[in-house]
C-alpha distance (Angstrom), angle and dihedral (degrees) to the residues before:
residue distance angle dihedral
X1 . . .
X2 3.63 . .
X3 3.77 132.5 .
X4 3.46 127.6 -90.1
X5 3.83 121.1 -163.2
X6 4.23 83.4 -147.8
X7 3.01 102.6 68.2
X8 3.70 96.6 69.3
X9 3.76 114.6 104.4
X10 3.62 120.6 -117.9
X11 3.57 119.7 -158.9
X12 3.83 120.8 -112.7
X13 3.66 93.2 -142.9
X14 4.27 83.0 55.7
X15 3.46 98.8 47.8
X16 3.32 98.0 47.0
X17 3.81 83.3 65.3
X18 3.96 80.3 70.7
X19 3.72 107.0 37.6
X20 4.03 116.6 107.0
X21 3.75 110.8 -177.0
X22 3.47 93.3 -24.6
X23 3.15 116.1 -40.0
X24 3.98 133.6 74.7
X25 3.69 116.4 -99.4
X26 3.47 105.2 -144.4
X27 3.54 144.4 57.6
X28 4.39 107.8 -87.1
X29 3.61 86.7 -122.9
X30 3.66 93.1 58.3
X31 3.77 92.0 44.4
X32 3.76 96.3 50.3
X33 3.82 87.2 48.5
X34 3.45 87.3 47.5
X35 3.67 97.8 50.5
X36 4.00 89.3 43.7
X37 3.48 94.6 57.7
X38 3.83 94.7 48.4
X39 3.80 92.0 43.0
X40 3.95 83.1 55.6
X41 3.26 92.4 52.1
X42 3.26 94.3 45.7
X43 3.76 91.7 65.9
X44 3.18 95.3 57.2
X45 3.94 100.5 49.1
X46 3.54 80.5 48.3
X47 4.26 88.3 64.0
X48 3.81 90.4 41.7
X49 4.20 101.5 46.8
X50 3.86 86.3 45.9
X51 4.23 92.8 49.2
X52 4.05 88.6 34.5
X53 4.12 94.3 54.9
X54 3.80 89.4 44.6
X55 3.56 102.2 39.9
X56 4.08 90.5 50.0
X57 4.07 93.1 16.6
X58 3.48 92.9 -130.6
X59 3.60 122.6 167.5
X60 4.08 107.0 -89.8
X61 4.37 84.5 -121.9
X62 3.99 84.5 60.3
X63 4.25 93.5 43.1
X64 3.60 87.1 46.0
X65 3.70 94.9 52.1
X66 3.70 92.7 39.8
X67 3.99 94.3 56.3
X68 4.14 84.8 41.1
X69 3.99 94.5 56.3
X70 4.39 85.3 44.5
X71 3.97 82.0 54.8
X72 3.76 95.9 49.4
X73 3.84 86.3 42.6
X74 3.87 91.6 50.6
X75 4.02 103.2 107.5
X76 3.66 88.1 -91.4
X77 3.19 106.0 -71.8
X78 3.20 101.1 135.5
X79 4.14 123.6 42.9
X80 4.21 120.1 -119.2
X81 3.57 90.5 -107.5
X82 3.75 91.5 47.5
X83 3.45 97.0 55.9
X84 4.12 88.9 48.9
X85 3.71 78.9 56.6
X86 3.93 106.6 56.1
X87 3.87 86.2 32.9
X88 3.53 85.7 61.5
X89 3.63 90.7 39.0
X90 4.00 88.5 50.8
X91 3.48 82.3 57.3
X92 3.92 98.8 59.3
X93 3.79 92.5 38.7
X94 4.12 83.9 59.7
X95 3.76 89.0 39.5
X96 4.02 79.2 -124.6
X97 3.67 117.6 158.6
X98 3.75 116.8 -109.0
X99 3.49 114.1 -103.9
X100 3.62 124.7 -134.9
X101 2.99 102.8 -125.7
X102 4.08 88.9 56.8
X103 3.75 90.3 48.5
X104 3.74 97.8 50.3
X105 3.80 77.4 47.9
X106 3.76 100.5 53.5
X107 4.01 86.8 44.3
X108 3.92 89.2 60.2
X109 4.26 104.4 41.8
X110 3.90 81.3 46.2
X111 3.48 120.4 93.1
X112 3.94 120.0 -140.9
């Protein structure tokens, strides 16, 4: 059986960081590029809140917020509302709670 770029799952939360009045705004290979990409990156904010909060023994709110704002500050390469989303996704990897702060954040980039 051959492959078939389909049948890989994309999130809800992540395509609802594409979905205008319904219906997803771009093409599924962007969004699954998209959502690969922060899902990497994800991973590796994941290694860098964990070392940050221990190394300074910050509260995991603070390490989180600290690795968001280097996101935001990262040339664009991701958008706002994808950095909410691997943030939050951090989060889950470190089986962190989400912060407020983060939620209220992910309720505003997010388009309903």
């Amino acid at each position: 059986m051959g492959y078939e770029p389909n049948q890989i799952f994309i999130a809800p939360t992540f395509q609802a960081l594409y979905m205008r009045a319904g219906r997803i705004t771009v093409s599924r290979e962007e969004l699954q590029a998209r959502q690969e990409l922060c899902e990497d990156m994800a991973q590796q904010v994941a290694e860098q809140c964990g070392a940050l909060q221990f190394e300074k023994d910050l509260p995991e709110s603070e390490a989180l917020r600290l690795c968001h704002q280097g996101l935001l500050g990262a040339s664009g390469i991701v958008s706002e509302a994808e950095a909410a989303w691997v943030v939050r996704r951090t989060a889950e990897l470190l089986q962190w709670p989400c912060p407020e702060w983060l939620a209220d954040l992910v309720r505003s980039v997010t388009p309903s």
